[in-house]
C-alpha positions as CSV (number, residue, x, y, z in Angstrom):
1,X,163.4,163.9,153.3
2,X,165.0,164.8,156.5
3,X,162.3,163.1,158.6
4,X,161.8,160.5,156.5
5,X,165.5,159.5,157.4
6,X,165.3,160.1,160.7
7,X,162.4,157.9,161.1
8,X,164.3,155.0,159.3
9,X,167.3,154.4,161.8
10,X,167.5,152.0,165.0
11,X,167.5,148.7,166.0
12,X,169.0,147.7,162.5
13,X,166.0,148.8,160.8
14,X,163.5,147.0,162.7
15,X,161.8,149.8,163.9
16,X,162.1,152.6,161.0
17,X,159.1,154.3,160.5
18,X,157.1,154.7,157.2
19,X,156.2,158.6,157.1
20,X,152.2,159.8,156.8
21,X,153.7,161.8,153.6
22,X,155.5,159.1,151.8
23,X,152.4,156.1,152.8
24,X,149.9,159.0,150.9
25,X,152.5,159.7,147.8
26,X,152.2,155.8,147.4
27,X,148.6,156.2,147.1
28,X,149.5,158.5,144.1
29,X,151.8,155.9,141.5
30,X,149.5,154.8,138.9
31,X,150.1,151.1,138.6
32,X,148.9,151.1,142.4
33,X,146.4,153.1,143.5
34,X,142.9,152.5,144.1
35,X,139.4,154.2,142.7
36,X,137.8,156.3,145.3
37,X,134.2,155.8,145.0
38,X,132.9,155.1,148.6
39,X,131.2,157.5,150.7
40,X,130.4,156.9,154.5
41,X,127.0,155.9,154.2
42,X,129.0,153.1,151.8
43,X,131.1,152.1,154.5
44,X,128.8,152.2,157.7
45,X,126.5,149.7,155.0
46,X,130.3,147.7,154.8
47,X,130.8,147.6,158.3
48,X,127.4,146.9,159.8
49,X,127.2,144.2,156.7
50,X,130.4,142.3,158.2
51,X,129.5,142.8,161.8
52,X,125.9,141.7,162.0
53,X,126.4,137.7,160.8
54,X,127.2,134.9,162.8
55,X,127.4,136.2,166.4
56,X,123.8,137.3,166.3
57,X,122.7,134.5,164.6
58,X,124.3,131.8,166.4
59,X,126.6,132.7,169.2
60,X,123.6,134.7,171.5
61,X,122.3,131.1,172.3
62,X,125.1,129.5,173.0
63,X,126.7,132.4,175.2
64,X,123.3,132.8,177.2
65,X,123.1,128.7,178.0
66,X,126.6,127.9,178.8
67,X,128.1,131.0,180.5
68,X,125.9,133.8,181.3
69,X,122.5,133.3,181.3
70,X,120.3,136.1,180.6
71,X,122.8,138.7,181.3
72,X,124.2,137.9,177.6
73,X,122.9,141.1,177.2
74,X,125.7,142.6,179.5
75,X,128.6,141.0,177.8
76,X,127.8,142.2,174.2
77,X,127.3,145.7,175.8
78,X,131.1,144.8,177.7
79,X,132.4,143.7,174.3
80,X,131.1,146.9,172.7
81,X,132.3,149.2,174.9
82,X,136.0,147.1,174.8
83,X,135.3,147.8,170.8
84,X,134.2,151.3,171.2
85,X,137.6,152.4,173.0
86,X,139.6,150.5,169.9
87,X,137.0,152.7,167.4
88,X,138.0,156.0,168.8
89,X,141.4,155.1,167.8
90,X,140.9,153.6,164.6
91,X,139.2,157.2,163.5
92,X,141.8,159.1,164.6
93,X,144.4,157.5,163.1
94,X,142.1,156.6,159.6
95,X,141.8,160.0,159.6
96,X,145.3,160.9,159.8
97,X,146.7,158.1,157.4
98,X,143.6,157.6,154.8
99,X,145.7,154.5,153.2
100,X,144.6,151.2,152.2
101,X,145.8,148.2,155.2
102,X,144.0,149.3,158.4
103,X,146.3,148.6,161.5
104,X,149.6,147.5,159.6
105,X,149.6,151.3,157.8
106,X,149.0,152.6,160.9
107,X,151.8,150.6,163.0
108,X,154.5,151.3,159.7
109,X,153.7,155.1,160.2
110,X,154.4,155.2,164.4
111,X,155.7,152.1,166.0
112,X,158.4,150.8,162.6
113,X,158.3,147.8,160.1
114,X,159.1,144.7,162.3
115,X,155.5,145.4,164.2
116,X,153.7,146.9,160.9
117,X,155.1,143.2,159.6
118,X,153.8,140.9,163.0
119,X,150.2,143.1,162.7
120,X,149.9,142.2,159.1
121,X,150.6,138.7,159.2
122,X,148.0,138.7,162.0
123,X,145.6,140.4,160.3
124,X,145.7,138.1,157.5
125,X,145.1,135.2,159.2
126,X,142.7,136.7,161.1
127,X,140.5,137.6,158.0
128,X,141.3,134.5,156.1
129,X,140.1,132.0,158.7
130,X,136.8,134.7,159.7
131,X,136.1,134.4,156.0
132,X,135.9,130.9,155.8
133,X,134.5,130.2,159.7
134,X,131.4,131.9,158.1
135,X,131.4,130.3,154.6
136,X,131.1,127.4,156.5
137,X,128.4,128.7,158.2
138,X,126.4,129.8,155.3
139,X,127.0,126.1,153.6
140,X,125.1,125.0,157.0
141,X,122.3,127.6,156.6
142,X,121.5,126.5,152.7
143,X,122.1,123.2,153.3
144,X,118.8,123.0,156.0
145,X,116.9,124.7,153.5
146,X,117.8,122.7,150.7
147,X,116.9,119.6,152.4
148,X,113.4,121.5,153.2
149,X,113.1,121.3,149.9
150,X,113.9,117.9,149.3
151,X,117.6,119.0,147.7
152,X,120.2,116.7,149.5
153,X,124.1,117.1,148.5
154,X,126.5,113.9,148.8
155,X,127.8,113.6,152.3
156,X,131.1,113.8,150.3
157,X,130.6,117.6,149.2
158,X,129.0,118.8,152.2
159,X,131.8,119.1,154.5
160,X,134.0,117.2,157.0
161,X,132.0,113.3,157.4
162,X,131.9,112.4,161.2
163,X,132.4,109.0,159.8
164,X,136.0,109.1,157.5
165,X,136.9,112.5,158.5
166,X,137.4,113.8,155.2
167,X,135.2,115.3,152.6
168,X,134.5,118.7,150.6
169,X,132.5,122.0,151.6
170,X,131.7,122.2,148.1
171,X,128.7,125.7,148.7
172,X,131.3,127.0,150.9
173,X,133.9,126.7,148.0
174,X,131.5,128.1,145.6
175,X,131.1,131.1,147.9
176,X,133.9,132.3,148.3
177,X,135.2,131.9,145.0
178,X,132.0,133.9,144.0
179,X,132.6,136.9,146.1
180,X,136.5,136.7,144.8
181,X,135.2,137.7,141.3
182,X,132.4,140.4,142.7
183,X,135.9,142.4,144.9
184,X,137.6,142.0,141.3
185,X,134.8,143.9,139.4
186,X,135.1,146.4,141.7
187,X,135.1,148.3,144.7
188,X,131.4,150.0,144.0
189,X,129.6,146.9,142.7
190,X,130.6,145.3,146.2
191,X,129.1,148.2,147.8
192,X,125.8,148.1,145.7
193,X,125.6,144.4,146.4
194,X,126.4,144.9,150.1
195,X,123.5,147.4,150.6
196,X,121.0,145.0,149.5
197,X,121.9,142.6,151.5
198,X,122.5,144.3,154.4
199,X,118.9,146.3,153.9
200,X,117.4,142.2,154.6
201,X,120.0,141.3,157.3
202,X,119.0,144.3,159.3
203,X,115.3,144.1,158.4
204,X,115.1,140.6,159.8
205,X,117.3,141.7,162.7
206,X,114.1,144.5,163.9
207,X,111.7,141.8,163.1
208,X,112.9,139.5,165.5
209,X,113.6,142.2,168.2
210,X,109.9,144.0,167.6
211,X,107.6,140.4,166.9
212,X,109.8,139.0,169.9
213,X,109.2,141.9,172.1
214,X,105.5,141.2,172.7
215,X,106.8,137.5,173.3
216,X,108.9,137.9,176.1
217,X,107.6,136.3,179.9
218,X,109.5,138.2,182.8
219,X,110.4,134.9,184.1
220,X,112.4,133.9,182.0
221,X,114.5,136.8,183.3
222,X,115.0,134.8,186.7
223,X,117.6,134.8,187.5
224,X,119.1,137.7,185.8
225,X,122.4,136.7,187.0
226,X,122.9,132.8,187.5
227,X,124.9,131.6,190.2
228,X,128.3,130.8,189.4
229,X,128.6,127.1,188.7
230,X,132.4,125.1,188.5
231,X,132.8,123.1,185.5
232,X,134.5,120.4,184.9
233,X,138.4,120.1,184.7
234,X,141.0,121.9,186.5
235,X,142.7,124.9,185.6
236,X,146.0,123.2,184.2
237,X,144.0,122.5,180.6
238,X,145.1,123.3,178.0
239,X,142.2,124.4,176.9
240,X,141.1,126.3,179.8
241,X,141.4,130.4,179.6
242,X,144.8,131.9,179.9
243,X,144.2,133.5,183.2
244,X,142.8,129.9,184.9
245,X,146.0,128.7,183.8
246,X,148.4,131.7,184.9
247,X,146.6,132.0,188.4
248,X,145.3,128.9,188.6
249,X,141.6,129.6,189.7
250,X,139.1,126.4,189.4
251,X,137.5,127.5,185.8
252,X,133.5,128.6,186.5
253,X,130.7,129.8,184.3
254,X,127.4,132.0,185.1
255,X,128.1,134.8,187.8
256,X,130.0,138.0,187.5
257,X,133.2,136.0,185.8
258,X,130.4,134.2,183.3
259,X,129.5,137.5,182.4
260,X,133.4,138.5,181.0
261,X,133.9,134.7,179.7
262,X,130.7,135.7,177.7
263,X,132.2,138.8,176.7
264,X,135.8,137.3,175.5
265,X,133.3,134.8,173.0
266,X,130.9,137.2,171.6
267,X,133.1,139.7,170.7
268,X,133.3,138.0,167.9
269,X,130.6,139.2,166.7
270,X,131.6,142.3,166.6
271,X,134.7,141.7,164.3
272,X,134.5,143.4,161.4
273,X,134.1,147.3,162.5
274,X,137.4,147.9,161.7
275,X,137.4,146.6,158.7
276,X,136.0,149.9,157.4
277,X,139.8,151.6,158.2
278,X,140.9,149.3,155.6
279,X,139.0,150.9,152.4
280,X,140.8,154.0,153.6
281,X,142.6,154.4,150.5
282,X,138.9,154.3,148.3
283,X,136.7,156.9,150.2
284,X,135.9,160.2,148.5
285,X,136.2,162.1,151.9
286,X,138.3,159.8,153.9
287,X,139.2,162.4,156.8
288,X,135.4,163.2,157.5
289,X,133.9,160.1,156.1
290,X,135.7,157.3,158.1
291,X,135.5,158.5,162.0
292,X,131.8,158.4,161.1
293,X,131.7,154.9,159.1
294,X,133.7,153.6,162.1
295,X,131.9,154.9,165.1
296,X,128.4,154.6,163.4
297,X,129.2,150.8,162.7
298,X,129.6,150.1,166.1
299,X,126.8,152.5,167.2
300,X,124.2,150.6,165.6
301,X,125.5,147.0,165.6
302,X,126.1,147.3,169.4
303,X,122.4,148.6,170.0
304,X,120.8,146.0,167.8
305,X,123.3,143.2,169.9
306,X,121.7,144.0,173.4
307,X,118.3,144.7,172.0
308,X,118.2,140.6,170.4
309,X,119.6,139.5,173.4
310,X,117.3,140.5,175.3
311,X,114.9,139.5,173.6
312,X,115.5,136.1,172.6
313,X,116.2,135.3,177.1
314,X,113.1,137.0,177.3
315,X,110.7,134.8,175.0
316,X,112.2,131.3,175.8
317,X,114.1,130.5,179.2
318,X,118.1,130.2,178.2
319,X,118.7,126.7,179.7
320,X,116.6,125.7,177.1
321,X,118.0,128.1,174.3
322,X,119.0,126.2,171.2
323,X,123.2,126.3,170.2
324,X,122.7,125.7,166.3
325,X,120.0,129.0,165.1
326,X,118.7,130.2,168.8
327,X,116.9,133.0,166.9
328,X,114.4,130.7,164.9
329,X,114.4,128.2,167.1
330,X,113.1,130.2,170.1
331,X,110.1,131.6,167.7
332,X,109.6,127.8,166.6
333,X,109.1,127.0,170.3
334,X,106.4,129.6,170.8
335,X,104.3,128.4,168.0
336,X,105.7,131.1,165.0
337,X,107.2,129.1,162.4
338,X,106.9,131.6,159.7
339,X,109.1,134.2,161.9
340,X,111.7,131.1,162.5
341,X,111.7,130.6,159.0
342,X,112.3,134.1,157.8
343,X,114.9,134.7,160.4
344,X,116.7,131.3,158.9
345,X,116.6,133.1,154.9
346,X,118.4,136.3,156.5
347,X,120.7,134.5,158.4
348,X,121.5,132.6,155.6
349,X,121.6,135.9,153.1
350,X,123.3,138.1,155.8
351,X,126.3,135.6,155.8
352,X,127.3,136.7,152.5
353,X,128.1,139.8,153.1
354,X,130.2,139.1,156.1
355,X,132.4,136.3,154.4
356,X,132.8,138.8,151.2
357,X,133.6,142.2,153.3
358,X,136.3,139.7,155.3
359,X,138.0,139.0,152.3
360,X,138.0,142.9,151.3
361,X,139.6,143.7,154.4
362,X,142.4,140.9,153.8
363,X,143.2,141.6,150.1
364,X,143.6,145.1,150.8
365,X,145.9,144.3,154.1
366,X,148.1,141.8,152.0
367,X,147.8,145.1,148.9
368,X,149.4,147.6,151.5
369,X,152.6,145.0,152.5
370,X,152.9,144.3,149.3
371,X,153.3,148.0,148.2
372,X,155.8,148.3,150.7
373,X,157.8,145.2,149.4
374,X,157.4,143.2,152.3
375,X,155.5,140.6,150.3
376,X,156.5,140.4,146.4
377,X,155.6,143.7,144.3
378,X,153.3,142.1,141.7
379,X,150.2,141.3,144.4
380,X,149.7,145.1,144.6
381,X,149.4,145.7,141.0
382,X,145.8,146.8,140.3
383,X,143.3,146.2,137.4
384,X,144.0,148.3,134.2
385,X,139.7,148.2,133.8
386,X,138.4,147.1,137.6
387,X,141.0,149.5,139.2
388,X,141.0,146.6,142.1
389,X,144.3,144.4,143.0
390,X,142.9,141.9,141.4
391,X,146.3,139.7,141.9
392,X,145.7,139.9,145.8
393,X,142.0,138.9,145.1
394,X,142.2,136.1,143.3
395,X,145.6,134.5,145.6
396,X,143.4,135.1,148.7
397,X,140.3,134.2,147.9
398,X,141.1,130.7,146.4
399,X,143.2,130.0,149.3
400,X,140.2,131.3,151.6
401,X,137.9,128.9,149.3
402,X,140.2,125.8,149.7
403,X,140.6,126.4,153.7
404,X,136.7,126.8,153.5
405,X,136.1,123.5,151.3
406,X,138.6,121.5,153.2
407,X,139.1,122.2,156.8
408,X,136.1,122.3,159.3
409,X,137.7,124.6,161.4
410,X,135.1,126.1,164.1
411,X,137.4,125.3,167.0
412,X,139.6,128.0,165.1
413,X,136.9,130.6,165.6
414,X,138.8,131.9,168.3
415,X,142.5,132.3,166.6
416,X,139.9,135.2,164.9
417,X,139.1,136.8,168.3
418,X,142.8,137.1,169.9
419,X,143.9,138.4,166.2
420,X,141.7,141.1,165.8
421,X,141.8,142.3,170.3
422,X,146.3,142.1,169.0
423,X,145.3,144.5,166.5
424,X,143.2,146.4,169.0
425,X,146.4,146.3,171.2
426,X,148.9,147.8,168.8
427,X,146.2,150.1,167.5
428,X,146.0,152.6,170.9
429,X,149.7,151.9,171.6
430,X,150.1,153.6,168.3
431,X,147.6,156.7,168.6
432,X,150.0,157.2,171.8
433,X,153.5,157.2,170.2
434,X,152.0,159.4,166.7
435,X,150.8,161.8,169.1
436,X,154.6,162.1,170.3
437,X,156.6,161.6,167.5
438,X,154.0,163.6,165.1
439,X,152.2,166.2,167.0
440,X,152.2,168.8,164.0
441,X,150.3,165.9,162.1
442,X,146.7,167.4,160.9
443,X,144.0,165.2,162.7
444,X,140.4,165.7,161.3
445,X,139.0,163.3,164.4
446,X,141.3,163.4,167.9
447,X,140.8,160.3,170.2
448,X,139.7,162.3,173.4
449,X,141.5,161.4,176.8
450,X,145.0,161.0,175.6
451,X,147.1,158.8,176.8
452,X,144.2,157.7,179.5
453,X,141.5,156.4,177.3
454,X,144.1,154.1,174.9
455,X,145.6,152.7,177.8
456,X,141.9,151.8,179.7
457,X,141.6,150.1,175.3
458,X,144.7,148.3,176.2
459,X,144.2,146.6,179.1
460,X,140.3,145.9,178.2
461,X,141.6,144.1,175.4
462,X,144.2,142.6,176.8
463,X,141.8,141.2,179.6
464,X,139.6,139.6,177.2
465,X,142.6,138.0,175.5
466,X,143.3,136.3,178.7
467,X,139.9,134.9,179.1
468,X,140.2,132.9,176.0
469,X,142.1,129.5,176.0
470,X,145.9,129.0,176.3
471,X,144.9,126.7,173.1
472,X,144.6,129.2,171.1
473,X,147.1,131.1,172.6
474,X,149.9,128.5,171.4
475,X,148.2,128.7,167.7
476,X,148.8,132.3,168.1
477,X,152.4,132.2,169.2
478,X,153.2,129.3,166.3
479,X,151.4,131.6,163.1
480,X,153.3,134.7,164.7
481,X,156.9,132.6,164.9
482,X,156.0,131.4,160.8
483,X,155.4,135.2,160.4
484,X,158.7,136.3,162.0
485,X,160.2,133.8,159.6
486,X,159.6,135.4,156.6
487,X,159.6,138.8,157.3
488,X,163.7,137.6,158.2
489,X,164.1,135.9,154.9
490,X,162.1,138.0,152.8
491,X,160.6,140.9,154.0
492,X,163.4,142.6,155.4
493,X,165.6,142.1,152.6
494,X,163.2,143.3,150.3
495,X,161.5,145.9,152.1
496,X,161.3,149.6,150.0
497,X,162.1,151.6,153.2
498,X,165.3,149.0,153.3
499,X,166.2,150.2,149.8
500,X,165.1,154.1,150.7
501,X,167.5,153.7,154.0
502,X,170.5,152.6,152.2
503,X,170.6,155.5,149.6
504,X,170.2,157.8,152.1
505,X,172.9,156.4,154.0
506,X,175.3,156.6,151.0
């Protein structure tokens, strides 16, 4: 125990670390551990079945046409790369602490309990407004298809009226109240659903990437680069990107710079990878198993990224890309509505597995804080039968369902970006200071390039949080403040290491 109260002094607590040793003993106490049952072919299937969804289906368009033309292509290789740093320390540091909560275990085990607490609270909302970004999503997709079948819902229970702005998402409800009771049955019947899914999602994905192939006309390659255009507004909006409004450059789109703005808005497509850190605590092999569920996500989703990019610029010019489903429209504009239409059904399918592995990776985030006190005890109690925290599940996912129902809330999209590159942030700053504090730790994957390649993660995330817009930077700031709030009259107090550090002290 001598390390273990070593780690818990300073800065009145604030910054006492959670050991490796004592985060895995937790794992152990009956009433609170989880079934391990998933292997890494399990959780590459998780991760690729969260990341491939709504910035493939819908964001390549609207990227390509209003900031970087055909070189799209370039910014979701820049955003995997920026991702690819972040994964490298993920693995090392889900191999070293295989417990359920992703980045807040990892922060409570090297940089203390007031940042383990801020990268929670972020991760939360992070996941909860991702999950129900998409469900809206999905309600979109089935909607179409139900009016192509002569099925129309009330304007009343099909989201947000233009007119008295107010009504219900009542299939985004649904959804996500669905996929609550599937994470409740269990950890393995997610996985079995999430493989078939995903097995259509990435078979309509090589369908449009091999049909569109033989589709493509070089010119609509030119120019491969578009010249940087200024747009409208100065750089003292709100809503312009950070850096316009800290050094005060006239906002522009296309060029070099169009290419990074790009970058900073797809990236959420790639959300999700690290999702896979977070089902730590139910993998058979976790040491071995996660590195590769981690790295092979990213592998695959980033190659699959640039290949439909590419391909999509290539068969239809992108000033005239469509914003809504660029995917089916740009086969409906070269005469193959059977591809358009197949490509709609798996977007449509594929969003379910991204809304559902969301709210996996934010029960088991809010699971871990509650373990540790810092939210009430009784959300990490699991399932006598399911062997899930079913308490977690059910809180989260019907407040996921309301936001979903009620709130159209796309221009929130991007509170989901600067959450998870925070996460990113804290993540390598972390892999850094366990290295130092921890060297005699056993590490089954080693981020190469120590302290070099964590930093070169920091400040590629940290760029791309820039580029987005000092809106969402102030959203940021005011959920962060509400989370300092109650980790002060709450989490503190009530904290287990709290309670561990006072008996040692007496």
């Amino acid at each position: 125990m001598s390390d273990h109260k070593t780690s818990s002094r300073g800065a009145g607590g604030y910054f006492r670390t959670k050991t490796v040793e004592q985060s895995i003993r937790d794992t152990e106490e009956p009433d609170h551990a989880l079934t391990r049952s998933l292997s890494a072919l399990d959780l590459t299937v998780f991760g690729v079945g969260v990341v491939i969804g709504t910035g493939i289906f819908v964001l390549t368009g609207a990227v390509a046409k209003e900031a970087a033309g055909p070189a799209v292509a370039i910014s979701f290789a820049v955003a995997g790369l920026v991702c690819g740093l972040a994964a490298l320390c993920y693995a090392e540091f889900a191999s070293t602490v295989p417990v359920a909560g992703s980045a807040y275990t990892f922060s409570y085990a090297s940089l203390g309990e007031l940042p383990a607490w801020i990268i929670g609270w972020d991760l939360v909302l992070e996941m909860a407004l991702g999950c129900a970004v998409v469900a809206v999503g999905w309600s979109g997709y089935i909607r179409s298809l139900l009016d192509n079948a002569g099925w129309n819902l009330p304007q009343a229970l099909s989201g947000t009226s233009q007119e008295t702005g107010f009504g219900f998402d009542l299939l985004a409800f649904l959804l996500v109240l669905a996929l609550t009771a599937v994470l409740v049955a269990g950890m393995k019947l997610s996985a079995r659903v999430t493989s078939v899914v995903v097995a259509i999602k990435v078979g309509v994905v090589l369908v449009v990437i091999v049909v569109g192939a033989f589709l493509i006309k070089a010119e609509n390659y030119r120019p491969f680069i578009p010249p940087a255009e200024e747009t409208t507004g100065g750089g003292s909006d709100i809503g312009a990107p950070l850096v316009q409004l800290l050094f005060g450059y006239t906002p522009s789109t296309f060029g070099v710079m169009g290419i990074f703005t790009a970058a900073a808005i797809v990236f959420f497509a790639f959300i999700g990878f690290d999702i896979v850190a977070t089902a730590a605590e139910e993998t058979r092999n976790p040491q071995r198993d996660l590195p590769r569920g981690i790295i092979g996500t990213l592998i695959i989703c980033t190659v699959l990224y640039v290949a439909v990019s590419a391909v999509v610029t290539g068969m239809q010019k992108y000033t005239l890309l469509s914003v809504d489903a660029p995917l089916a429209d740009a086969f409906k504009e070269t005469g193959h509505p059977f591809w358009a239409g197949l490509i709609s059904f798996g977007a449509a399918v594929g969003l379910t597995t991204v809304c559902m592995i969301l709210l996996l990776g934010q029960t088991r985030v809010f699971f871990a804080m509650s373990r540790d006190g810092l939210l009430p005890r009784t959300f990490s109690k699991v399932h006598p039968h399911f062997r899930t925290p079913y308490r977690s599940t059910i809180l989260l996912g019907v407040a996921a369902a309301v936001i979903a129902g009620f709130t159209s809330i796309s221009e929130l999209a991007e509170l989901v970006n600067i959450g998870t590159l925070f996460a990113f942030v804290v993540v390598a700053i972390g892999v850094v200071v366990l290295r130092r504090t921890r060297p005699d730790l056993p590490r089954s994957f080693r981020t190469p390039l120590v302290p070099f390649l964590p930093a070169v993660s920091v400040l590629a995330s940290l760029w791309l949080m820039l580029n987005l817009s000092g809106e969402t930077w102030l959203r940021f700031l005011i959920w962060m403040a509400a989370g300092f709030l109650i980790y002060f009259l709450y989490g503190r107090r009530n904290s287990r290491m709290s309670a561990t550090t006072d008996r040692l002290d007496h």
